[in-house]
N, C-alpha and C positions, 0 to 999 in steps of 0.2 A: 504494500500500500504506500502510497505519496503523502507525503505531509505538503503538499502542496497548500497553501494559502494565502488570501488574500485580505488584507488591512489593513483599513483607510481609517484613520483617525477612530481606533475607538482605544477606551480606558484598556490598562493592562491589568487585570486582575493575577492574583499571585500564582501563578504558574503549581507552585508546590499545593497548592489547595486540590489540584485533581487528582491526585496521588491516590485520591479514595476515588475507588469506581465499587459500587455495590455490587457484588460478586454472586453469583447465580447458582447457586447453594440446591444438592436434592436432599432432600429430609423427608421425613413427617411429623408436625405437629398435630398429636388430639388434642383438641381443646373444647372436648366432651363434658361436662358434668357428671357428678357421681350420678350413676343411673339411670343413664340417658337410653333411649329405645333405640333400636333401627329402624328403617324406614327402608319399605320396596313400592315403587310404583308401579299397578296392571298399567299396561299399556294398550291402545287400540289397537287390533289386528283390520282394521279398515281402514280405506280413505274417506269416505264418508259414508254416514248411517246413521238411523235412528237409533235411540239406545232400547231396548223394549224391555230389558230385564234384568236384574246381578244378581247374582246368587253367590252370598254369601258366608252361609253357615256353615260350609265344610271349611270351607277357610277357617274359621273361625274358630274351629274345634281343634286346631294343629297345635299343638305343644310348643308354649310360649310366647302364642299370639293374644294383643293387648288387646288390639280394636281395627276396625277397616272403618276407613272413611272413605264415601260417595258425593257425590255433588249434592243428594237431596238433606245431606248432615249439615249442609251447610247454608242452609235457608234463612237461619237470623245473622248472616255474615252477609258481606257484599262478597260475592264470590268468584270477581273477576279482577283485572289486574292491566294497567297499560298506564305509560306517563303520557301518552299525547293522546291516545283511543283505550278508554277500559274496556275492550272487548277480549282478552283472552282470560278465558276460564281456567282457574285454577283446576278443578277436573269439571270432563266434558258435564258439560247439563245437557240434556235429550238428545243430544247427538255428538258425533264424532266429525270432526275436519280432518283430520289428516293420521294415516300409520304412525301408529308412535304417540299418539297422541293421551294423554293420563287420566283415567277413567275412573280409577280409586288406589288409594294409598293402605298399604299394609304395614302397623306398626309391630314390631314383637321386641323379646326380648334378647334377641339374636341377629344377626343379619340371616343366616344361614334359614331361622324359623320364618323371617320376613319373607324369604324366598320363596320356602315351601308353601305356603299361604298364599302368596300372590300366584303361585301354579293353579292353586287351588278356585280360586275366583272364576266363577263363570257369566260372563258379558252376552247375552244376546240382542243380534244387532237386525237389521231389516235396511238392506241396502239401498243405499241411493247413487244417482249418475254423479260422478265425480269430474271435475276437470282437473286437470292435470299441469295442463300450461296455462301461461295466458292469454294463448291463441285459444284454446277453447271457452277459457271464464271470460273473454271480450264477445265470444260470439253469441248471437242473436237466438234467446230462447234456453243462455244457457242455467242449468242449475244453480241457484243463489250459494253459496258458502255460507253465507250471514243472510236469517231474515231481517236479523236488528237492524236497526240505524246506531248507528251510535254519532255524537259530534265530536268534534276535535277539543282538545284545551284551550282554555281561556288566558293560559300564562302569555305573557307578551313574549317572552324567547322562542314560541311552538304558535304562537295562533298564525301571525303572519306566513311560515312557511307550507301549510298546506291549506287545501279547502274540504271541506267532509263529501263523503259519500252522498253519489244521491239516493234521495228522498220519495218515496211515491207519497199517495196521498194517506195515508193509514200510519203515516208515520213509521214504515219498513222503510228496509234498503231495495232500490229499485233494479240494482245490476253488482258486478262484482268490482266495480272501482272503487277501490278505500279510499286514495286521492287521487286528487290533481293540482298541478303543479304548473302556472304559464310564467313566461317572460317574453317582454316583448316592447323592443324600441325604432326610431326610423319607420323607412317608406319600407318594409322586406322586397316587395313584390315591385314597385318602381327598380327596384338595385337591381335585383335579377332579369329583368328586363331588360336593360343598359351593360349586361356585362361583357366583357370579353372572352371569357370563360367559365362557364356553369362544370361542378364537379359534383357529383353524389354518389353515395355509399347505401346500396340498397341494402337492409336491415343485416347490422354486424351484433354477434351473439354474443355477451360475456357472460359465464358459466356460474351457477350454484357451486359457493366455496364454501368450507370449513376452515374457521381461523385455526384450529389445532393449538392451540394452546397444552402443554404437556399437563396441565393438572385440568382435572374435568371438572364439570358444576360438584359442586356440594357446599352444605349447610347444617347448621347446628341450631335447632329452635329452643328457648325455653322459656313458657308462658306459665306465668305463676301471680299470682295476688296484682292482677290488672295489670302486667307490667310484661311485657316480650321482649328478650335479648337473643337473636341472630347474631350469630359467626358464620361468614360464607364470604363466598369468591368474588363480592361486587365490586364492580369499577366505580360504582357512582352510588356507596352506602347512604346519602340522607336523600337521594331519589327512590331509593329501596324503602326506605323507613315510611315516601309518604305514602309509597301501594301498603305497605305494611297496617298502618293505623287509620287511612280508607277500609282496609277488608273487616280489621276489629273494632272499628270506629273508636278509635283511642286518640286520646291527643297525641301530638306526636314526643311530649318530653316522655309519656312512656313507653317509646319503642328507641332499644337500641341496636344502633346494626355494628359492628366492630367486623375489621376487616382487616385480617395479619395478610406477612407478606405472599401474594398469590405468581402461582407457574404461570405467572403468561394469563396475557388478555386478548391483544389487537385489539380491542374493540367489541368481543363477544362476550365479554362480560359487564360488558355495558349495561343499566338496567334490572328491571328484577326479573329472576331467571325462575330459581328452585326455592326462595325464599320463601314463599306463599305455602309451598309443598310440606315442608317442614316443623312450618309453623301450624297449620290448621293440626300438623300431628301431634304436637305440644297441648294444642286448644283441646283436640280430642281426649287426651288420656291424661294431663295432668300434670307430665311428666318430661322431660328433655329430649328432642328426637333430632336424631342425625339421620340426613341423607346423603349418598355417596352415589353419584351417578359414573355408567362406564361410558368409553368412549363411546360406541354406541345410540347410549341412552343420550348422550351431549349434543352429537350430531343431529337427532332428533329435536333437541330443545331449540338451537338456534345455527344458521347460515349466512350467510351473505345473499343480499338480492341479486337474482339474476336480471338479464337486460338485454333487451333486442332495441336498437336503437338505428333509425333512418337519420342522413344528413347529405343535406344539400350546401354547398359553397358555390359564392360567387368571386371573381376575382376581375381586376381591370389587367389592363397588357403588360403590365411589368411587376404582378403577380403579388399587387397587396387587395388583402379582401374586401369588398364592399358589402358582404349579406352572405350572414347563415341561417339555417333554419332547420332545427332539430325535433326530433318526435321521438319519446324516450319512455318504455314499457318496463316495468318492474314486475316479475315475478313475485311478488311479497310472500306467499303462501298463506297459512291459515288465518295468521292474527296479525294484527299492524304492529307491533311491537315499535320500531323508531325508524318502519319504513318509509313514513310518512316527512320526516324528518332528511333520510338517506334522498327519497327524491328530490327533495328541493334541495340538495347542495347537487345531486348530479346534473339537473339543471342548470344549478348555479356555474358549473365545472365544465361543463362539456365541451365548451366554444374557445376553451384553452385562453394561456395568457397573453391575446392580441388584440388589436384596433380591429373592431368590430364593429359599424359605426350602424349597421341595421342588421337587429337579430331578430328573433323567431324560435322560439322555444317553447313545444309543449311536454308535458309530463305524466303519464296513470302510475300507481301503483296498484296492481292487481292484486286481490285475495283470489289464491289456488286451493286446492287440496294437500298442499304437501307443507314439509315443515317448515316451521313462523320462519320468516328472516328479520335482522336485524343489524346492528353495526357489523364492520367488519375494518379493519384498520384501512384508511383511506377513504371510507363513508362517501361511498357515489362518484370519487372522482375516478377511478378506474376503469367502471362502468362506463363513463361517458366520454375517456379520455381516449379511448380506444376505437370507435368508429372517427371522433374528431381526429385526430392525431393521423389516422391513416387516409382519413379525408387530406388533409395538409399535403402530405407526400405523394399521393396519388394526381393533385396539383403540379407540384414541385415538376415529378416527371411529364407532365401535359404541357409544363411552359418550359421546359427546359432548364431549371435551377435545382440546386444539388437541395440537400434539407438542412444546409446552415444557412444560404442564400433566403432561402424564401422564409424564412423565420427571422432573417434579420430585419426584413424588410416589413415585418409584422409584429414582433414582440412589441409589449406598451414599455413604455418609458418609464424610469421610479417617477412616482405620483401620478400616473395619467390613472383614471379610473376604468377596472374591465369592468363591474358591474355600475351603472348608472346611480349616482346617487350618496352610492358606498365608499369605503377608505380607499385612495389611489394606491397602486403596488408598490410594497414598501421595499422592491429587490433591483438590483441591477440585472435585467436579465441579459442583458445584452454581453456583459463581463463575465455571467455566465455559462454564456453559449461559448465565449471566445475560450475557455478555461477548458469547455466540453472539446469544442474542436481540436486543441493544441493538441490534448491526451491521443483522443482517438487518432488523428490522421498522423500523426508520428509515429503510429503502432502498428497502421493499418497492413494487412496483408492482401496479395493479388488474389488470392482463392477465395475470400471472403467480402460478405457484405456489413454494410455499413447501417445501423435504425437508429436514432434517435426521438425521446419524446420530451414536451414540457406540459405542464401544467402548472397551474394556481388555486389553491383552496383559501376560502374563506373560511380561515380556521377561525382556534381560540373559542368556540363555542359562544356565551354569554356571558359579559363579564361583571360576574359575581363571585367574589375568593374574601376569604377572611384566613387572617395567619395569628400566631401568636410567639412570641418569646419571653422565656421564663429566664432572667437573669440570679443565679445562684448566689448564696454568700460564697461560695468555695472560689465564686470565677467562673463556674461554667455555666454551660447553655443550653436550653431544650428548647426543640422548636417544635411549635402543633401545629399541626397541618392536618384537615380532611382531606387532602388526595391520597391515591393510593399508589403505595410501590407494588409494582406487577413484574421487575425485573428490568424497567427505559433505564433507572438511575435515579429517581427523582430523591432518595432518600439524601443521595451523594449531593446532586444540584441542591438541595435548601440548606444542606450542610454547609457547603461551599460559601452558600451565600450569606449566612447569618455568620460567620466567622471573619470573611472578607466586609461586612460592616460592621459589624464588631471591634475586628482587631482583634479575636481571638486566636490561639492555635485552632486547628480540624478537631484534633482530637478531646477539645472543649467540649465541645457539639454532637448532643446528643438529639433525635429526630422520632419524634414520636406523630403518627399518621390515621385514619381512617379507624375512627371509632366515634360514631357522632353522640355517644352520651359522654363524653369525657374532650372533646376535640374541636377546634372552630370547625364553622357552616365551609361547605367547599360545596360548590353546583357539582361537578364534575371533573373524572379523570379522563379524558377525551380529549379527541382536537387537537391535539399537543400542543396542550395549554398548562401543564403544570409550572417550566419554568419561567414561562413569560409571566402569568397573570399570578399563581400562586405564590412566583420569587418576585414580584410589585409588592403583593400584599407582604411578605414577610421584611424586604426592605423598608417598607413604612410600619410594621412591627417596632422593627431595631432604633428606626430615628426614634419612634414613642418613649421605649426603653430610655433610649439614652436622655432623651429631654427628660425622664425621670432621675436618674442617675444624677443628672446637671442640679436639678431642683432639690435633691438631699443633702448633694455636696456642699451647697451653696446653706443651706441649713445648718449642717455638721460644723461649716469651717466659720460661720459667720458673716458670710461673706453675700454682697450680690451676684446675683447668678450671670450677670454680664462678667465677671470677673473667673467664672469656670469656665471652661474650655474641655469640650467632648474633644479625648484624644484613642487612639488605639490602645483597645483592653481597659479604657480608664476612663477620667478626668485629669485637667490639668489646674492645679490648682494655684495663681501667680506665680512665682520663677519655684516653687516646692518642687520633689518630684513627681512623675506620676502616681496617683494613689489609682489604683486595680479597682474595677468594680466590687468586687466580693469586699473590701475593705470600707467602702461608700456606703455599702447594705448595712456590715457587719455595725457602724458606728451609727448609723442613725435609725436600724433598730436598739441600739444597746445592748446588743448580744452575736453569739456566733447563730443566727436566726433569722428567717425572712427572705423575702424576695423581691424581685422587682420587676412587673410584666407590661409587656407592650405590646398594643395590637393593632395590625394593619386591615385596611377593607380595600376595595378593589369593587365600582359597582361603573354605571354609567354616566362618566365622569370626567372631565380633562383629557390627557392622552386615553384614557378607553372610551371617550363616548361616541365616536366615530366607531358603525358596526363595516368588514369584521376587528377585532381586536387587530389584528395583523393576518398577513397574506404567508400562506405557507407552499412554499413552490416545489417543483418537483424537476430536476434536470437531469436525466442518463442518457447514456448510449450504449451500444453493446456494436460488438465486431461477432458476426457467425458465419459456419459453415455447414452445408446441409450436404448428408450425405444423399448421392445421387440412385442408391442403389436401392437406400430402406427410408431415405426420410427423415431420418433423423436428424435434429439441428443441435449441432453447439456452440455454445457462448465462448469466443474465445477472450472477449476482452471485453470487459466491465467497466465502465465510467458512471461515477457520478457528483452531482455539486451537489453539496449543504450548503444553500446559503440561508443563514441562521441569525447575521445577525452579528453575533459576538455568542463565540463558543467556552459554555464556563467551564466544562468539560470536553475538551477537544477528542478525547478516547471515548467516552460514551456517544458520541455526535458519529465518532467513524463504523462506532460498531452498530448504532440504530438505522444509517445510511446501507450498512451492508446487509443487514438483518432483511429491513424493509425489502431492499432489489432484492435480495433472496425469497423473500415471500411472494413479491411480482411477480421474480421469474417463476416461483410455482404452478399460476392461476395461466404465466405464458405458456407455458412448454407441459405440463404434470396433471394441474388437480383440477378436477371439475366432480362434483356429486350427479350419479345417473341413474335415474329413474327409470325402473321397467314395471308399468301399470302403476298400482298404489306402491309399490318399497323401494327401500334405496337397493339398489345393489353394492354399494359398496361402501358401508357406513363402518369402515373397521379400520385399521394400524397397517392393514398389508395391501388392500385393494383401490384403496386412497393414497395416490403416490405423492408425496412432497417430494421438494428439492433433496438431492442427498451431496456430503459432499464433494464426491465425481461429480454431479453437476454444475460444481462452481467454476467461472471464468479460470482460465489462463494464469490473464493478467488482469488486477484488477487496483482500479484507482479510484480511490474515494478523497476528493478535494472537497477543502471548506474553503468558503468566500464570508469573509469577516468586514462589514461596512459600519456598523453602528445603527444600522437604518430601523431598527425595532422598536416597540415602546416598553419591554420589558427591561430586565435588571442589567446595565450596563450596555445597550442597545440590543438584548438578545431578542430573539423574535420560536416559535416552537420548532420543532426537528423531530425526524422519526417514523414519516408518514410519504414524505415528499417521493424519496426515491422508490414505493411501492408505485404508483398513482400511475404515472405513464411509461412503465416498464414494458406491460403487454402490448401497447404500439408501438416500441421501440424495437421490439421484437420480431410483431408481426412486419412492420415495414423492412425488418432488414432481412426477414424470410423472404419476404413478395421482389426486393432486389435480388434476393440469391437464385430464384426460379422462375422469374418472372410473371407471375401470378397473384393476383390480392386475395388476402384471406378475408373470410366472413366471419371466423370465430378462432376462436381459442378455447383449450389451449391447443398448441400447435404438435399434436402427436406425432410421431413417424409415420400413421399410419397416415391421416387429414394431410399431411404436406406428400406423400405419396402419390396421394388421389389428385392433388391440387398441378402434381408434375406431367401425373398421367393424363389429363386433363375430365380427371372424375369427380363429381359432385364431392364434398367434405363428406359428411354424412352418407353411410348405406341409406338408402332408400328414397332421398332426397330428389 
């Protein structure tokens, strides 16, 4: 890897501070309760059906089983669950949406007994027509998923980006669109009219993915004297907590959700998953109940949305664009979980980061039969970055400009605005195409082709963060934070950070996260927004802090507080030496006793009140070779820019940038979920192909571009998302040069680039 970097005028933060990278530990922690139950959930053996009957007494007589719970147990609870749509059922009511779907929950005193019992349950169902895709749930006459209506939330971060289902007159759902999603500026249709060159992408496929995160859902419930404490794998614990105390109707100070360090997220742990699951088993019996889902059962719970996406480009004669116009289907599957959410950033996303002066952008998210989808790391810009992206190049070749050429002459400017209205882009992107090009065509080989992609997300989510720092008498430091470490680093980044305003050593600093009865409010761990918005709020923490510090010293010494001086680790007290914080505490409580705490907020405000918080971009390219004989493609050479901003952690930054294109290249080249009728065929560890590391580049160079251009802590801006996002068009494009043929879909098997050489449909039957 290169340490290649770029750095224009920003602060130099202490190099030795990165020394801590949070290290990727396997373990097991229980953090069970004396006496806690297991939990098995029956699951649907349909895609959909009416439920007509459970029978569950034989279960029920199994040795060491406590209780089974059904959905009709659940009648004086709300017993459904969604932050933007409450339509997904904790377990099915009168019917089933999708295989896999959790019917009733078996608690015993065993997992083993749980097992046997949940064999034991019998479900009779009464079939109904199922759709599968969402060419079937769009078409005319077809079977509804949802009779409900349900409407969208009223919170101002979710109402804006989607619009509810329709409506017939009975107050039902009239079809299977959960939402819709437009954008739309300029004359579109004047532009295309007047162009010199019309380019379009007749519908490009990106695939049902599994984030695979190495530890699966599970949860730990305990419901006792009105009060519910969950331990499980959430990304976004006080989003958890308010489906939590919606279902028991509790306020929410008494739900706590705590959230140790989790294997891995991407983004599928976003949300509440098995939390519900758990807890009604707690409600049930009394008593503590853990659930432990296997891969399997996880793949089942949540995916990534799939997306067939149509795009038309116009361009004038020297190949800058005047007009796109995108049509963008989402697979969602059974419940909308934060598909509604995913659509409008892939909307947002799709038209990539250029001068676009008249677009056209419409959006569905479909409910199917198959399982919910919900974030996935990169949230919609993959999806959409992929028909765009290959739109571009497909250009490129029609005017005769290579794909640095025609992106130069189209990237926006820092501050120009891609969305109307919104924060101009806070990146040089032009510095970092030149950064992309140097690597690549220096490297390049005669046998090989060349793809690159960009993008732009409208990260950072909503900015709402609260931090806190606990200044010790000893000297040291704790820092509270609601996010969660899932393995990016964030523990390492707020570390880093509260020591570098401080003026402490690292190893001062201690980092305490995600546990919302004991921990500041955090909206969320998303977005790759922890070190921007989360390390805001904890730097205006430390200023609080130390304006405290200032105001005791100033007490202690006698003195006006204009006469103390915040200095590293201290105060400065007129030409005295420095007296230490712990010393400041110790004397003006009058003992070795006490603390002194400061807290930061982070809402919409000065640098964040312009939405998005900051622009999170995404720059690779790859160098491949396809074998001509079976199809096969490999990566020989990897490129990508982090531009971040200012990197507080330059080692974590290289390794989230490599993580990420390694997960692109998965969804490019590997994993896709395939459905035959209602089941997955291959919801398992072996038939589910990730990247392995033979599949890694050659050669691979991960550059950081350092500007200051962020509004986070030292001009940082998020990281970690970027170089997933437009990897599968950097791919596909550099396939379609190596054989001359454009793909419609990914990912790109040996066998689809086979067919594409022979010049045979991708798909059998197609």
């Amino acid at each position: 890897m290169s340490d290649q970097r770029t750095q224009v005028g920003v602060p130099v933060l202490r190099r030795d501070l990165y020394a801590k990278v949070t290290g990727a530990a396997t373990y097991t922690v229980d953090v069970s309760p004396p006496g806690t139950l297991h939990a098995k959930v029956v699951r649907s053996s349909h895609a959909h059906a009416r439920i007509t009957r459970i029978e569950r007494d034989a279960a029920l007589a199994t040795p060491g089983v406590v209780g089974i719970v059904v959905a009709e147990d659940l009648k004086d609870l709300f017993p459904r669950f969604g932050h933007i749509v409450p339509d997904h059922c904790i377990l099915a009511i009168g019917k089933v949406r999708y295989y896999g779907e959790p019917v009733a929950l078996v608690v015993a005193e065993s997992l083993f007994a749980a097992e046997d019992a949940a064999a034991a349950v019998e479900v009779h169902y009464e079939e109904l027509d199922a759709v599968m895709t969402a060419g079937d749930a769009l078409a005319d006459g077809a079977p509804l998923v949802h009779e409900e209506f349900y409407r969208a939330a009223t919170d101002e971060s979710f109402a804006a980006m989607a619009a509810a289902p329709t409506e017939d007159g009975d107050g039902g759902a009239r079809d299977n669109v959960a939402h819709t999603v437009e954008l739309e500026w300029g004359d579109v249709d004047a532009a295309f009219a007047d162009a010199h060159l019309v380019v379009e992408n007749e519908r490009v496929h990106y695939p049902m993915l599994y984030a695979y995160a190495m530890e699966p859902y599970n949860a730990v419930a305990d419901f006792r004297d009105g009060r519910l404490h969950v331990t499980s794998t959430a990304q976004h614990p006080f989003m958890v907590r308010t489906d939590l105390a919606r279902i028991f109707d509790l306020p929410l100070s008494r739900v706590r959700v705590e959230v140790p360090y989790l294997g891995g997220g991407y983004g599928s742990k976003s949300y509440t998953k098995v939390e519900p699951l758990a807890a009604i088993g707690s409600w049930a019996t009394g008593r503590p109940v853990k659930l432990v889902l296997d891969v399997e059962e996880s793949i089942y719970t949540t995916r990534a949305d799939s997306a067939d996406v149509t795009v038309r480009s116009a361009f004038d004669a020297e190949g800058r664009i005047i007009a796109r116009e995108f049509d963008v289907v989402l697979d969602s599957g059974a419940y909308a979980d934060n598909s509604p959410l995913v659509l409008a950033k892939t909307v947002n996303r799709c038209f990539g980061p250029y001068r676009v002066p008249n677009l056209r952008a419409r959006g569905r998210s479909v409910y199917t039969n198959t399982s919910p989808a919900s974030s996935y790391r990169g949230f919609g810009a993959p999806q959409g970055s992929l028909p765009g992206e290959l739109n571009i190049e497909k250009a490129a070749a029609e005017l005769g400009l290579d794909s640095f050429e025609i992106r130069r002459r189209n990237l926006v400017r820092p501050g120009e605005e891609i969305l109307r209205g919104k924060r101009g882009i806070d990146a040089d992107l032009l510095g970092d195409l030149e950064m992309l090009a140097n690597s690549l065509q220096s490297h390049a080989r005669e046998d090989s082709a060349i793809g690159i992609g960009f993008t732009a997300s409208d990260a950072g989510a909503f900015p709402v963060s609260t931090a806190q720092i606990r200044l010790q008498v000893d000297g040291s430091v704790l820092v509270l934070s609601g996010s969660t470490e899932m393995g990016q680093g964030s523990e390492s980044a707020l570390a880093q950070i509260a020591a570098e305003e401080l003026g402490v050593p690292l190893d001062a600093v201690s980092v305490a996260q995600s546990d919302t009865g004991t921990g500041p409010y955090e909206r969320t761990t998303g977005a790759s927004r922890t070190t921007t918005l989360a390390g805001l709020a904890l730097q205006r923490a430390c200023t609080e802090a130390k304006q405290k510090v200032v105001a005791m010293a100033a007490e202690v010494f006698g003195l006006p507080e204009a006469d103390i001086a915040s200095v590293p680790g201290g105060v400065q007290v007129a030409d005295r030496p420095r007296v230490p914080f712990g010393e400041v505490i110790s004397r003006w409580f009058g003992a070795a006793a006490g603390e002194v705490t400061g807290v930061g907020l982070v809402r919409r405000e000065g640098v964040t009140q312009k939405m998005p918080p900051f622009w999170e971009v995404g720059v690779v390219g790859v160098d491949v070779e396809v074998d001509p004989d079976t199809g096969a493609v490999k990566v020989r050479q990897l490129a990508t820019v982090a531009d971040v901003g200012f990197a507080i952690n330059p080692r974590a930054v290289e390794g989230q940038d490599l993580g990420a294109a390694t997960q692109g290249l998965g969804g490019a080249l590997f994993e896709e979920l395939i459905y035959d009728g209602p089941q997955l065929v291959n919801p398992n560890m072996v038939e589910y192909r990730v990247p392995r590391m033979q599949d890694l580049a050659e050669r691979i160079d991960t550059m950081i571009a350092e500007r200051g251009d962020g509004v986070g802590p030292y001009g940082a801006k998020g990281a970690g998302e970027g170089t997933l996002n437009p990897m599968a068009a950097a791919v596909a494009g550099a396939v379609a040069k190596a054989i001359g043929r454009w793909p419609t879909r990914v990912p790109l098997t040996p066998e689809r680039v086979w067919r594409l050489m022979n010049d045979l449909p991708e798909e059998d039957g197609e």
